[in-house]
C-alpha positions as CSV (number, residue, x, y, z in Angstrom):
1,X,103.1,133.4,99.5
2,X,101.0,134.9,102.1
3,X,99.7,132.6,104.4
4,X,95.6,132.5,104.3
5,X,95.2,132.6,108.4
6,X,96.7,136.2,108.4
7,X,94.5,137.8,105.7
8,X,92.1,140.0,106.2
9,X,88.6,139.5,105.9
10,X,88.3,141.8,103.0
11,X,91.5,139.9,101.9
12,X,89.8,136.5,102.0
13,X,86.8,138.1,100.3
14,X,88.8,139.4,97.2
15,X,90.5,135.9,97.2
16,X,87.0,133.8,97.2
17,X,85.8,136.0,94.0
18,X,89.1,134.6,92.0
19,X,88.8,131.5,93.4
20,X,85.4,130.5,92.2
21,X,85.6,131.9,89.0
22,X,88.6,129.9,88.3
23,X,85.9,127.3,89.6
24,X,83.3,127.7,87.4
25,X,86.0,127.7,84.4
26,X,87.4,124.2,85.8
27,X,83.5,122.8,86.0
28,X,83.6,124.0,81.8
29,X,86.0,121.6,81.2
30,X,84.1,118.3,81.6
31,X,87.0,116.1,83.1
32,X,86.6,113.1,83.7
33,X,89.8,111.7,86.3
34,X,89.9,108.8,88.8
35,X,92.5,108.8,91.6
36,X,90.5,107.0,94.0
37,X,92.6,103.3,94.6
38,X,96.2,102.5,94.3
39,X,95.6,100.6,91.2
40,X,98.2,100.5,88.9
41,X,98.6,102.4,85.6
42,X,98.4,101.0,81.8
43,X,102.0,100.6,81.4
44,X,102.9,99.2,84.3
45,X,100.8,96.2,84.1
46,X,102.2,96.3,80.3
47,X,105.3,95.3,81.7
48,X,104.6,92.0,83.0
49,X,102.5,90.8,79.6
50,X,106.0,88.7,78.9
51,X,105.1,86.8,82.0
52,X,101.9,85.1,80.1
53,X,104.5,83.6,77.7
54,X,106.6,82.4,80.1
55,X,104.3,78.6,80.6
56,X,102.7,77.5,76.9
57,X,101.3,73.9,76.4
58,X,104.8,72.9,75.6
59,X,106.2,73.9,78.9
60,X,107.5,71.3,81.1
61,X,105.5,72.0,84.0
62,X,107.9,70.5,87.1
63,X,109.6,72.5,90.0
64,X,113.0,72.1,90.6
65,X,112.1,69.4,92.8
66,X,110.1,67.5,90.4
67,X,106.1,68.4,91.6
68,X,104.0,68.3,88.8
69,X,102.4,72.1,89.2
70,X,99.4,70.8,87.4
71,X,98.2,68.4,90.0
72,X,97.6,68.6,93.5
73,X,100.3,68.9,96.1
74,X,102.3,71.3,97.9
75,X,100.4,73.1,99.9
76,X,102.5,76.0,101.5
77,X,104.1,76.9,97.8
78,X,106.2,75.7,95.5
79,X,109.6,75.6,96.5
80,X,111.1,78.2,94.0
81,X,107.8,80.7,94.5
82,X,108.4,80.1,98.6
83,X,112.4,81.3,98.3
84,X,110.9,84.3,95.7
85,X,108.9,85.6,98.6
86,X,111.2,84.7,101.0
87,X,113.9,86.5,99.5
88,X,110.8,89.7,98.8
89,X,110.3,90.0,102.5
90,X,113.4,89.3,104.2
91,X,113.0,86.2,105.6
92,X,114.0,82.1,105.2
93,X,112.0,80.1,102.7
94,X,110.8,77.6,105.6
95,X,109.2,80.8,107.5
96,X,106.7,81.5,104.1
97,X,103.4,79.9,102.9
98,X,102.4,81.0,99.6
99,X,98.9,81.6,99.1
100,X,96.7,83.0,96.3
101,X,96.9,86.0,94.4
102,X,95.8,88.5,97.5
103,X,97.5,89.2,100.7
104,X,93.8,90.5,102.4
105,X,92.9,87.2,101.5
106,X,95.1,85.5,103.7
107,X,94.6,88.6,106.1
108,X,90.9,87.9,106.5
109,X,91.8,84.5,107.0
110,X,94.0,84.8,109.5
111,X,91.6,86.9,111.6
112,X,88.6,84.3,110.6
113,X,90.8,81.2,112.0
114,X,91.7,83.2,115.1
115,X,87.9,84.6,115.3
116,X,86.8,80.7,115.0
117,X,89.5,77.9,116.3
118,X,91.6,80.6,118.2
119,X,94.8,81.1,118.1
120,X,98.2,78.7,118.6
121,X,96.1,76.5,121.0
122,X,94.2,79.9,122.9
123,X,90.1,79.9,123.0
124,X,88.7,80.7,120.0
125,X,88.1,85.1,120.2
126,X,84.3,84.2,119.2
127,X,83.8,82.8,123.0
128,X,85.7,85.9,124.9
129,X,83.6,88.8,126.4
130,X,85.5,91.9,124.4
131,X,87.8,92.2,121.4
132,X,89.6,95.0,120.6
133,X,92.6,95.8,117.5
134,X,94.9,99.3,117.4
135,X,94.7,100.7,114.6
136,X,96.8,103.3,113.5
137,X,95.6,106.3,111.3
138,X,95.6,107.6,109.1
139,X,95.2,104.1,107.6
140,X,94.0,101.3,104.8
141,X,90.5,101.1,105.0
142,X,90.4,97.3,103.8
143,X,92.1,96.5,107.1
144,X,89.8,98.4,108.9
145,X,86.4,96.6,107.5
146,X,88.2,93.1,108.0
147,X,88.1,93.9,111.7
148,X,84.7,95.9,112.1
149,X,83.0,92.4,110.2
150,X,84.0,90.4,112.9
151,X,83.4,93.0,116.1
152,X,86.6,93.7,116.8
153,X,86.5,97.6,119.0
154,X,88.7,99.2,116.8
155,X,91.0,102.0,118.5
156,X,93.2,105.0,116.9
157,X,96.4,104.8,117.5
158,X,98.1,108.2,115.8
159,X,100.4,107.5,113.5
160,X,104.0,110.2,113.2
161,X,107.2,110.0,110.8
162,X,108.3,107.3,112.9
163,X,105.9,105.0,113.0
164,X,102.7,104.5,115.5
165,X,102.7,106.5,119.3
166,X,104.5,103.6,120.7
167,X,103.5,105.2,124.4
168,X,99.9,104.5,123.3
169,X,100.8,100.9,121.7
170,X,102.4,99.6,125.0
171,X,99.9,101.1,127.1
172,X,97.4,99.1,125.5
173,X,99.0,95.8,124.4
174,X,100.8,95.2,127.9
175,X,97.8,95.9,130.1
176,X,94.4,95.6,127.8
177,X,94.1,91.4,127.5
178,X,91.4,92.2,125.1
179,X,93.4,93.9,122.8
180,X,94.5,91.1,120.0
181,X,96.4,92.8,117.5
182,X,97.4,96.1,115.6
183,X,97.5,96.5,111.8
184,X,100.6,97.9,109.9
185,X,101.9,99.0,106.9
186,X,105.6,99.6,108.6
187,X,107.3,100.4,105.2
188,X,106.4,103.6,102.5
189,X,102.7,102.9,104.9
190,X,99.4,103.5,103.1
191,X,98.6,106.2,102.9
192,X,101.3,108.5,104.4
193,X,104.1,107.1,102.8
194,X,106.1,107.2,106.2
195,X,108.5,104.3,106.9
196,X,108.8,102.9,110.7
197,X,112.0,104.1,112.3
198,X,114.4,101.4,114.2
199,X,113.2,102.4,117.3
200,X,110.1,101.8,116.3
201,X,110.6,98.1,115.1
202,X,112.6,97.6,118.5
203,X,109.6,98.5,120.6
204,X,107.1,96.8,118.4
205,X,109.4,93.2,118.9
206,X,109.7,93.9,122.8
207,X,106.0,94.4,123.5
208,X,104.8,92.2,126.5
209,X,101.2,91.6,126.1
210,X,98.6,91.0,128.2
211,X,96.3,88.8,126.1
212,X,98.7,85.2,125.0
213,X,96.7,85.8,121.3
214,X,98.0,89.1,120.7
215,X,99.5,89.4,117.3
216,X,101.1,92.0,115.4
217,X,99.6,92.4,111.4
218,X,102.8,93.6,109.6
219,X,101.5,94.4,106.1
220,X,104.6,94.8,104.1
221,X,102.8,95.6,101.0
222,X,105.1,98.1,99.9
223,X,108.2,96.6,100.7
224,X,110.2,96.7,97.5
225,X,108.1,99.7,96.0
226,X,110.4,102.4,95.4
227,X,110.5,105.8,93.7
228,X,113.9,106.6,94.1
229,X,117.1,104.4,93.3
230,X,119.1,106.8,95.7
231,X,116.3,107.3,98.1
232,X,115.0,104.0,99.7
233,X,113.7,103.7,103.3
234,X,114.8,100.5,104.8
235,X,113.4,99.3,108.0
236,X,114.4,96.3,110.3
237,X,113.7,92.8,110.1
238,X,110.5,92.3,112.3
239,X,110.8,88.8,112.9
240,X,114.6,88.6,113.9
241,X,113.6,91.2,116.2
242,X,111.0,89.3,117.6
243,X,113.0,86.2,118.2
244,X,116.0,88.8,119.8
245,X,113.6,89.7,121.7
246,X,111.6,86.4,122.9
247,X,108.6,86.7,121.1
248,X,109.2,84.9,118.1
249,X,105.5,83.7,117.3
250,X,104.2,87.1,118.1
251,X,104.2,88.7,114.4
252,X,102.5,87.6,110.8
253,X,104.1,89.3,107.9
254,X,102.2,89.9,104.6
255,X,103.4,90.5,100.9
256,X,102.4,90.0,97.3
257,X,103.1,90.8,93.9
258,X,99.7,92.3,93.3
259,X,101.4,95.6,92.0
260,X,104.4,93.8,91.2
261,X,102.8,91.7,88.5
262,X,99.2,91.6,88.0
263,X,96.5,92.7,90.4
264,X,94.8,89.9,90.9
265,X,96.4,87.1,89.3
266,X,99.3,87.6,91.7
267,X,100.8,85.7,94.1
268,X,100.7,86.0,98.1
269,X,102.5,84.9,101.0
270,X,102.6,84.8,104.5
271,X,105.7,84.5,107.0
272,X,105.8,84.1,110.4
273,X,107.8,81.6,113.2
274,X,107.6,78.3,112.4
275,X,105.3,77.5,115.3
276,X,102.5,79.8,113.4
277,X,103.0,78.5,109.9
278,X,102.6,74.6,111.2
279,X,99.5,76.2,113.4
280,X,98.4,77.6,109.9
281,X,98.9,75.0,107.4
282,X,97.0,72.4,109.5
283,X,94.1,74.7,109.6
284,X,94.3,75.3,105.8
285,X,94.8,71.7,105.2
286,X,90.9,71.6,105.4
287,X,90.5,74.7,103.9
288,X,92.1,73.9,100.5
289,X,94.6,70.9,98.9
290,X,96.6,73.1,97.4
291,X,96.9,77.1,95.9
292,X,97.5,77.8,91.8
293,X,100.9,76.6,91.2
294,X,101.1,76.8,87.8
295,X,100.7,80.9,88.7
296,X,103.8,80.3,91.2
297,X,105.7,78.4,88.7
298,X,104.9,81.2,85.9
299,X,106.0,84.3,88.7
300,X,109.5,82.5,89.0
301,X,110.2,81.6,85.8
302,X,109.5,85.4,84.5
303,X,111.5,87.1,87.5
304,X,113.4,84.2,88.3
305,X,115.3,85.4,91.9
306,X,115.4,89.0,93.8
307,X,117.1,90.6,91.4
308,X,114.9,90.3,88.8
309,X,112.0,91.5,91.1
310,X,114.3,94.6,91.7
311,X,114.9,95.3,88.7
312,X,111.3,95.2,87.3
313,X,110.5,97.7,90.3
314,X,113.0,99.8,89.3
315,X,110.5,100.3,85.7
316,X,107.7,100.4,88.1
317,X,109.4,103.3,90.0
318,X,110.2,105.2,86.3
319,X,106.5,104.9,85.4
320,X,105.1,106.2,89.1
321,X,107.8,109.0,90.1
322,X,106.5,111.6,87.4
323,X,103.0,111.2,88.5
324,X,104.3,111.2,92.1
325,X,106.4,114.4,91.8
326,X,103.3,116.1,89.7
327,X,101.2,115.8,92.6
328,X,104.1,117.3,95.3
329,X,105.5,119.8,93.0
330,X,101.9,121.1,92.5
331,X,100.9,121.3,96.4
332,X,104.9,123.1,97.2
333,X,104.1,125.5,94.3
334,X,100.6,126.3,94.7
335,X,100.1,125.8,98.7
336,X,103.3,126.0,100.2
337,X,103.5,128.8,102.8
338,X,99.3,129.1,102.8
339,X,99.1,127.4,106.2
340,X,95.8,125.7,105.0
341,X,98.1,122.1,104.2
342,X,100.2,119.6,105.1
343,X,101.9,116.4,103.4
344,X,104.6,113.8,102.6
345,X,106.8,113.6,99.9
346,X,107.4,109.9,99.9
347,X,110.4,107.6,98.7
348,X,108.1,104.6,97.4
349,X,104.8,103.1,98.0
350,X,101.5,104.0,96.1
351,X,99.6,107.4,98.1
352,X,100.4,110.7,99.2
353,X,98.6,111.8,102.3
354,X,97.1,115.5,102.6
355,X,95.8,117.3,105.5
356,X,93.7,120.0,105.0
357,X,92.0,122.2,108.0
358,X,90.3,120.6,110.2
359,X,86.8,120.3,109.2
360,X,87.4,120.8,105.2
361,X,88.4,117.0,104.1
362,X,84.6,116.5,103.1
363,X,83.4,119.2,101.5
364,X,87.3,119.3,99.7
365,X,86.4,115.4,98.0
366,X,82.8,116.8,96.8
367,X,84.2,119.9,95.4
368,X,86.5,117.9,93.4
369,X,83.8,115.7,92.4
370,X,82.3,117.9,91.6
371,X,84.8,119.2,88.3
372,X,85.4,115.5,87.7
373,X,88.1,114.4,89.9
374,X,87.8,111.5,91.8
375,X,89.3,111.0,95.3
376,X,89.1,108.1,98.2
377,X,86.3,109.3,100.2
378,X,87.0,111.4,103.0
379,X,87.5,109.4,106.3
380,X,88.1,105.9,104.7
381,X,91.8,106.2,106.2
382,X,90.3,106.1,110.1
383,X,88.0,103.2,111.4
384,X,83.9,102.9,110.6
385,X,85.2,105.7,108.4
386,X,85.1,108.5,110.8
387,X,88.1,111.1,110.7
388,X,87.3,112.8,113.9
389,X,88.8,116.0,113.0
390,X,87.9,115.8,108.8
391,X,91.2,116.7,107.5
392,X,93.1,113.8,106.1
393,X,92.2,113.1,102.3
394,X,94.3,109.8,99.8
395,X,96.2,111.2,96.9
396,X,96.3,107.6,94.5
397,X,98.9,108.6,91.7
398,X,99.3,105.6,90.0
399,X,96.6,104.9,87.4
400,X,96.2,108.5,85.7
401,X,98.8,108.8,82.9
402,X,101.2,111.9,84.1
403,X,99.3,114.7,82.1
404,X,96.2,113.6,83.7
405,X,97.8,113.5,87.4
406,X,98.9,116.8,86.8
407,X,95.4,118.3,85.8
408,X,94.4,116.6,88.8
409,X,96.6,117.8,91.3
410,X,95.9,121.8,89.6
411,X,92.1,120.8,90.4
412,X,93.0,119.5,94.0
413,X,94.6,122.6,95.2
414,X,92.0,124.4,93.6
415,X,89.1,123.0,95.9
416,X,91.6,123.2,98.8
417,X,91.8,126.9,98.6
418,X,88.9,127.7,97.8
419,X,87.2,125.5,100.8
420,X,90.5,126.9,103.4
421,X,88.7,130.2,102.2
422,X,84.9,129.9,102.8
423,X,86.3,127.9,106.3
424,X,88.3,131.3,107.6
425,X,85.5,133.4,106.6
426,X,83.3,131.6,108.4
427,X,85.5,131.3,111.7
């Protein structure tokens, strides 16, 4: 296809007129679609009703090591529930609280026990002058308002195929002492879908920072989301690389099963060295006695080890690849060769990234609002929601059935063009 930028004007014109009657046809239609959060679809969460019969009345309700799940006790986890997440994340069992049923939970947390009682022993970031987190973007917005609620000076780092500008990391973390940590989503990251490379990891483990309470915030939400059984991004072991490289309290990993099993009736986990999970558990000691063990003892009955986790996301990745490849095959048909788009095609995770023109993202979301198509608001992927240049926009595929996504994505590149059109004309 001819690309829009070398068009005429009285090419563009022609264009606009087809365009926005195709527009005015779509508005006819009265749809009604919602891709705004990676919230999973009917059928997934269908496949994880077996778990509620898993525990009845009649269920003898002891762990392997004979804790009664229905009193208190235990307070990092279960045994079984700790070597589940263990085994989900890459990492020994001793390394792992489990929490809840949210990994932002224990995020906020984290940055709230830091914020108050400081960190490992260091003064508490309430009392220091400045406080700064990297940030890279485009990014998850729920990160981003954890840190802007406690005052944290939140700074874009850009994000590429690899991972974050490392250049910019370093620069930051080895000379700043005010910055305290960086946010990541290191594997299938929301919302590019990008995995970090080796090298990436590598430079991430050696950092040498200047403030003693920097951390790193390794979200591995997506960690065993998957489209593809051939075609699965694997990255490096953060915390082995950390303790190669002699900074073996410097990362907290994150995980849950909240797209695994059931959003919100999940279960969450932490892993770090063991020097931060002693730090941690005596600060949640006063916190809580003890998280839902019943829930933890229910999760490992019904997937019982690894494998069964892997195997239930490989029906997870069945149910989410046709919506996934509705939404690329759509863009590569209808805008490849425009020059008025970019994305991903990603291997696993929940969100395609698109980058219009600069200056379009906005008015792109509202159009599509517009003819009943709901999309993340434009600049929720940057800090205090601001995408300096207005370009990227959050593709959530999951919760429309695949018919729907595909209406959807038709509507999407619809408003793209015709906004890529009324932009060049009025360049």
């Amino acid at each position: 296809m001819k690309s829009y930028k070398s068009m005429s004007k009285e090419e563009l014109q022609a264009l606009k007129k087809e365009l926005e009657a195709a527009y005015v046809d779509a508005k006819g239609k009265g749809l009604s679609l919602n891709m705004a959060r990676g919230k999973p679809g009917l059928s997934q969460l269908e496949l994880a009703m077996p778990m509620l019969d898993v525990i009845s009345s009649e269920s003898d309700m002891h762990t392997i090591l004979g804790t009664d799940t229905r009193n208190y006790g235990d307070l990092d986890g279960i045994g079984e529930c700790r070597r589940l997440m263990a085994d989900m994340m890459e990492v020994e069992k001793d390394n792992v609280i489990v929490c809840g049923n949210s990994s932002l939970n224990i995020m906020y947390d984290t940055i709230a026990r830091s914020y108050a009682f400081g960190v490992a022993g260091q003064e508490p970031m309430c009392k220091q002058e400045k406080l700064k987190f990297l940030c890279p973007v485009p990014g998850y917005d729920r990160h981003f308002r954890i840190t802007e609620e406690f005052g944290f000076e939140m700074i874009n780092i850009p994000l590429s195929e690899d991972g974050p500008d490392m250049d910019m990391v370093e620069q930051y973390v080895n000379n700043d002492p005010a910055v305290k940590g960086i946010w990541c989503v290191p594997k299938y990251s929301n919302p590019t879908g990008i995995s970090y490379s080796d090298e990436t990891v590598k430079r991430f483990a050696a950092l040498k920072p200047a403030a003693k309470d920097f951390r790193i915030f390794w979200d591995n939400a997506y960690c065993i989301h998957h489209l593809y059984d051939d075609k699965q991004d694997k990255i490096l072991n953060i915390l082995e690389e950390c303790e190669k490289a002699g900074n073996p309290d410097m990362v907290y990993i994150f995980a849950s099963t909240s797209k695994i099993s059931f959003p919100g009736s999940g279960v969450a986990a932490v892993a770090s060295s063991l020097a931060n999970i002693d730090w941690m558990l005596k600060k949640m000691g006063t916190q809580t006695i003890g998280h839902d063990k019943i829930n933890q003892l229910r999760h490992v009955r019904f997937f019982k080890d690894i494998n069964g986790l892997n195997e239930h996301m490989k029906k997870h990745g069945d149910i989410l690849r046709p919506k996934f490849e509705a939404v690329v095959d759509t863009l590569e048909k209808e805008l490849g060769g425009l020059e008025i788009g970019s994305w991903v095609k990603p291997n696993g995770g929940y969100f395609i990234s698109f980058d219009s023109l600069p200056g379009c993202a906005k008015e792109i979301v509202a159009k599509c609002k517009e003819l009943g198509v709901v999309l993340t608001g434009a600049g929720a992927t940057y800090p205090y929601g601001k995408d300096p240049e207005d370009k990227n926009i959050r593709i959530a595929p999951s919760f429309p059935t695949p018919e729907d996504m595909q209406t959807a994505a038709e509507i999407f590149v619809l408003c793209v063009k015709l906004v890529a059109v009324n932009h060049l004309l009025e360049a």
